[in-house]
MIVEX-380425 format. One record per residue (C-alpha): residue in one letter; x, y, z. Coordinates in steps of 0.02 Angstrom, whole numbers, always signed. Example, Ala and Ser with C-alpha at 12.3 -4.5 7.8 and 13.67 -1.06 7.14 Angstrom:
BEGIN
{aa=A	X=+615	Y=-225	Z=+390};
{aa=S	X=+684	Y=-53	Z=+357};
// end
This chain:
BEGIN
{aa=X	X=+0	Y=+0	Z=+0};
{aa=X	X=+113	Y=+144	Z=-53};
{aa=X	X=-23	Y=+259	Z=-60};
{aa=X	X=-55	Y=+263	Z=+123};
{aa=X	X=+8	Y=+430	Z=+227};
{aa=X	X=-13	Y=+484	Z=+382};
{aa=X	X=-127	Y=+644	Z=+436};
{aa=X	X=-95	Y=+741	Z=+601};
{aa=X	X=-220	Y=+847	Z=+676};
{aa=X	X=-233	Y=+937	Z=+831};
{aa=X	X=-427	Y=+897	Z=+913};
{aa=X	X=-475	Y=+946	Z=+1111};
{aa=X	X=-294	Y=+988	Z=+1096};
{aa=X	X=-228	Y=+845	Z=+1080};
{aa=X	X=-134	Y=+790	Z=+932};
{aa=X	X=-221	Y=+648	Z=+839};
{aa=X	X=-144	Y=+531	Z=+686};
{aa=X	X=-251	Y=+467	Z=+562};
{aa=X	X=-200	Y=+374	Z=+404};
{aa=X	X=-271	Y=+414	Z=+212};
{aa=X	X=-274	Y=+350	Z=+64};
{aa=X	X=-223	Y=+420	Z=-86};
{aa=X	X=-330	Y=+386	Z=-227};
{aa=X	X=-314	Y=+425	Z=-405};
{aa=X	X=-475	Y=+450	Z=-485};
{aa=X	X=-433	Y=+534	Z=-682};
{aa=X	X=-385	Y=+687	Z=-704};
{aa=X	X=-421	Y=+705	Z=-496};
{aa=X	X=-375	Y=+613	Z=-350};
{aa=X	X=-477	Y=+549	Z=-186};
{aa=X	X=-441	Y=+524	Z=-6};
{aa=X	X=-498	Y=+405	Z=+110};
{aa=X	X=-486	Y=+411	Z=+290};
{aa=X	X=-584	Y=+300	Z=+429};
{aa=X	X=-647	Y=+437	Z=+546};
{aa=X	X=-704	Y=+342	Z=+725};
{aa=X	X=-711	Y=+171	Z=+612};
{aa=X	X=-831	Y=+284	Z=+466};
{aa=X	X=-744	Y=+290	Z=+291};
{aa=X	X=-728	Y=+461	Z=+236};
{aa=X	X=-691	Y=+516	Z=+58};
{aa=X	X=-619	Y=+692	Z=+52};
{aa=X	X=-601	Y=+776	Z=-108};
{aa=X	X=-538	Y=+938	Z=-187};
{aa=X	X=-677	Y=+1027	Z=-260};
{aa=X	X=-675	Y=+1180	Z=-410};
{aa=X	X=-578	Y=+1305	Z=-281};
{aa=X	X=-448	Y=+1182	Z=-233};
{aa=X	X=-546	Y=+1157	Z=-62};
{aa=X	X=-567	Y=+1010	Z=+19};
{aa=X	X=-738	Y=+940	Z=+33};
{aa=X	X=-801	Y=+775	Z=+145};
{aa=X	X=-910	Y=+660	Z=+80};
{aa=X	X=-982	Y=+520	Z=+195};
{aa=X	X=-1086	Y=+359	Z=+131};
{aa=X	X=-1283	Y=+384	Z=+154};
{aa=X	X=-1289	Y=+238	Z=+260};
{aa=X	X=-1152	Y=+307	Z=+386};
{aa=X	X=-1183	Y=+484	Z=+379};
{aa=X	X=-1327	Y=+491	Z=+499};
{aa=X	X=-1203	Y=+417	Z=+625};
{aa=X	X=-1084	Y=+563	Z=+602};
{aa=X	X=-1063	Y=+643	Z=+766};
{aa=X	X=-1044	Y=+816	Z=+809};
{aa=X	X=-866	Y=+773	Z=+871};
{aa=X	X=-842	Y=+699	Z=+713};
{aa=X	X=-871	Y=+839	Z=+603};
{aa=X	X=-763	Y=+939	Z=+687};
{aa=X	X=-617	Y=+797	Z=+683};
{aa=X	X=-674	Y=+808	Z=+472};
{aa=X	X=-639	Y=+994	Z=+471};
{aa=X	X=-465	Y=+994	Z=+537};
{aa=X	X=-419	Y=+830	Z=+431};
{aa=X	X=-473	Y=+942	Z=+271};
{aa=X	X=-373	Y=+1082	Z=+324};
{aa=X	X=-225	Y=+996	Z=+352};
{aa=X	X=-236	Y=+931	Z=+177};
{aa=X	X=-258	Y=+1082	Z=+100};
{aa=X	X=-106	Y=+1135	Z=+209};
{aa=X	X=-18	Y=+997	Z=+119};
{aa=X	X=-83	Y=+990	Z=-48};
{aa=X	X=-89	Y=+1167	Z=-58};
{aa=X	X=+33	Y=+1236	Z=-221};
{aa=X	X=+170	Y=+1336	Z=-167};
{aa=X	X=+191	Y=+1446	Z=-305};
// end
């Protein structure tokens, strides 16, 4: 699995370490990571932002803790997949 990286995000100020995935997908890329044991897919959307998306069946078991765990895992990987022109 060369794909795999690891993610590091500070949450209740504690730092936490998840893994993704790195996905190609076309001309576009994907990136899974399990957040609390749900697969999350995040992926850059049309102003390089990340964006999560959960599975329908999961995403009503998204906690409140959770989404905020989701918002500092996409802004660590816009922090580094961000260009540096």
């Amino acid at each position: 699995m060369d794909n795999l990286f690891d993610i590091t995000i500070h949450h209740k100020g504690e730092p936490t370490l998840f893994t993704g995935e790195f996905i190609p997908a076309g001309f576009s890329y994907k990136i899974i990571v399990d957040v609390n044991g749900h697969p999350v897919s995040f992926e850059p959307d049309e102003e390089r932002n990340f964006r999560a998306l959960v599975n329908a069946d999961d995403q009503w078991k998204i906690s409140t803790a959770d989404k905020a765990v989701m918002e500092g895992i996409a802004a660590e990987l816009m922090r580094m997949f961000r260009d540096d022109v």
